[in-house]
N, C-alpha and C positions, 0 to 999 in steps of 0.2 A: 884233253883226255878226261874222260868222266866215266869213274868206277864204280862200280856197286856198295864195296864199303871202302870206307878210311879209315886210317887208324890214327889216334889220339896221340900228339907225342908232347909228353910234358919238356920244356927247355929249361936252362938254369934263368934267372932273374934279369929282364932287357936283355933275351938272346933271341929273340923270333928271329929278327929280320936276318942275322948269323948264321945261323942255323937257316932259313929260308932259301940261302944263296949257298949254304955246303950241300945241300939235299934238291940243287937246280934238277939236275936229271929224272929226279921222279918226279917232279912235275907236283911241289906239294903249295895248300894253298894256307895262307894267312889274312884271315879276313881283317880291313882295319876300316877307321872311320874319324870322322874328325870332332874332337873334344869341344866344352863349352867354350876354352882360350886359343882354340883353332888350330892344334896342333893335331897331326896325325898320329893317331895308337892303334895296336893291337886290340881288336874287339875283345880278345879273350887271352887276359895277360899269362904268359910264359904256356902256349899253346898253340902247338900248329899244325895240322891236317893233311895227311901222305896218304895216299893212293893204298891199297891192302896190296901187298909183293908178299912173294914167298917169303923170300931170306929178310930176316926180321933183325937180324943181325947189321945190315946196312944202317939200320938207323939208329940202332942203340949205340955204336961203336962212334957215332959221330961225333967230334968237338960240339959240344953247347947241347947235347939231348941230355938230359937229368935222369929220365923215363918214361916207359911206355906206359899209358892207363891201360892197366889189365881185369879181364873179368877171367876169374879163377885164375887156371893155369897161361890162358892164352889171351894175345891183345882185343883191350875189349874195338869194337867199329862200333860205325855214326854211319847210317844209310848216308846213299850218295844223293837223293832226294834231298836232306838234311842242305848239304852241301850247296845244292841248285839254286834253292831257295834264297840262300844269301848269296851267291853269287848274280841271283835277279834282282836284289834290291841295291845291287852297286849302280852307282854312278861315277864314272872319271873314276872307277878304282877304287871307289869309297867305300861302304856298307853307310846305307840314308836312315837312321834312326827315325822312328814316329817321335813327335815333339812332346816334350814332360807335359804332363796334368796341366789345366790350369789350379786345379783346386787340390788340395789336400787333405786328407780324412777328417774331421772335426774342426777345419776350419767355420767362422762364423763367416754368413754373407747374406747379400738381401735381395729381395725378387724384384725385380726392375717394373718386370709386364704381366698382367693379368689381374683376376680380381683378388690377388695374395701380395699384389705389389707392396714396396717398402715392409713388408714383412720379414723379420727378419731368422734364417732357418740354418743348422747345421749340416755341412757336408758331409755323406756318409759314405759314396761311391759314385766312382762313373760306371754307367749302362750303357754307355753306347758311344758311336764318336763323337755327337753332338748331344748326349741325354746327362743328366746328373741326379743321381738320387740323395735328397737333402731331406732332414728330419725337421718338423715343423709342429710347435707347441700349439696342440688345437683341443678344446675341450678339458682343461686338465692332463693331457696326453702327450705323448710324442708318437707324430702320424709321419710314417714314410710316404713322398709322394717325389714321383720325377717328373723334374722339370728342363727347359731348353739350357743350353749351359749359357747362349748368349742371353738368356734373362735371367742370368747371376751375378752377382758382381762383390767382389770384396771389400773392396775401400770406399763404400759410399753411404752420402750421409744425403735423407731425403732431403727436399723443400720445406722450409717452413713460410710462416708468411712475416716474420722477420726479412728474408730477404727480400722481400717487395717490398720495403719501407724505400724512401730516397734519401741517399744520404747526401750530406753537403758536398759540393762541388766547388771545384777552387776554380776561378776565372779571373785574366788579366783586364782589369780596365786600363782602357789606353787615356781617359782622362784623367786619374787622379794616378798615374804609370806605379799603379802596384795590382797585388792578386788579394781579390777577395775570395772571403768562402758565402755560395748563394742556396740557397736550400729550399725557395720559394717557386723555384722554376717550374712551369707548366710541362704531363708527361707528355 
C-alpha cells in the first residue's frame, strides 16, 4: 500500500519494532539499516511511519506510541514520495547508507598528482563524489582550489633521497657458518 501522506508516530525508547508488529494492519513502515558493529537499527530512533487513516485514535491508544508529531492542532505528514525513496534504497530490507567522508573539515593532507604534488593543503569540503575542495597556502594567501579526492591522501610522508641510500644487508656465509652485515653490494 503506498499513500499520499504518513504520519509521524513518536514510540517510547527501543519500542519501534513493538509497536511495528501492534500496528501490522495498517501496514506501517520502519526503515532500519545496519550499523558500523553490524547490527540492525532503526534508521530513525523511537520513529515509525503509518499510512494517514481517519481515526487517529488507532494509533495513539496503542501500547509503545509516546505520540503523534503534530503541526498545530493536527497530525503533522511526510509525503509519500518521502517514503518511496527510502524504500528504493533498501536492499534485503536494509536502508544502504552513502559511505562516511574520507576526509574531515580541516583535516591536514597532501596532493599525491600534479604539478602541487607533495604539497601539503587543508580540507575544507566535498564538491562532489569524487571532488574535494582543500585550501592551499600560495602567495602569502590561502587559495581555495578542487582537487580529485583520489590525489589526496592523509597519512603520507613524500620521498626523500635518504631513502635511496643502501642500507647494510645481513647475509649468511655458509663458510665462516654466521650472518654478516654487507653494504658494499652492487644495485
Amino acid at each position: 500500500m503506498q499513500a499520499a501522506q504518513w504520519f509521524v508516530v513518536q514510540t517510547n525508547p527501543q519500542r519501534e519494532t513493538f509497536v511495528e508488529q501492534r500496528l501490522r494492519p495498517l501496514e506501517p513502515y520502519l526503515p532500519r539499516f545496519k550499523n558500523i558493529k553490524g547490527r540492525v537499527e532503526p534508521l530513525f530512533r523511537n520513529y515509525i511511519f503509518i499510512p494517514e487513516i481517519p481515526e487517529v485514535s488507532l494509533i495513539t491508544h496503542t501500547v509503545g506510541v509516546r505520540a503523534m508529531l503534530m503541526a498545530g492542532d493536527h497530525p503533522a505528514t511526510i509525503s509519500g514520495k518521502v517514503i518511496t525513496s527510502w524504500r528504493d534504497k533498501e536492499r534485503h530490507g536494509l536502508v544502504q547508507l552513502p559511505p562516511p567522508p574520507r576526509f574531515t573539515p580541516g583535516a591536514k593532507l597532501t596532493i599525491l598528482r600534479g604539478s602541487l604534488k607533495y604539497r601539503e593543503v587543508i580540507h575544507s569540503a566535498m564538491v562532489g563524489k569524487d571532488r574535494e575542495r582543500v585550501l592551499i597556502e600560495m602567495l602569502g594567501q590561502s587559495v581555495s582550489i578542487v582537487v580529485a579526492s583520489a590525489d589526496l591522501a592523509s597519512d603520507f610522508v613524500p620521498p626523500t633521497r635518504n631513502r635511496l641510500r643502501r642500507r647494510p644487508e645481513t647475509v649468511y656465509r655458509a663458510r665462516t657458518n654466521r650472518f654478516c652485515e654487507v653494504t658494499d653490494r652492487p644495485f
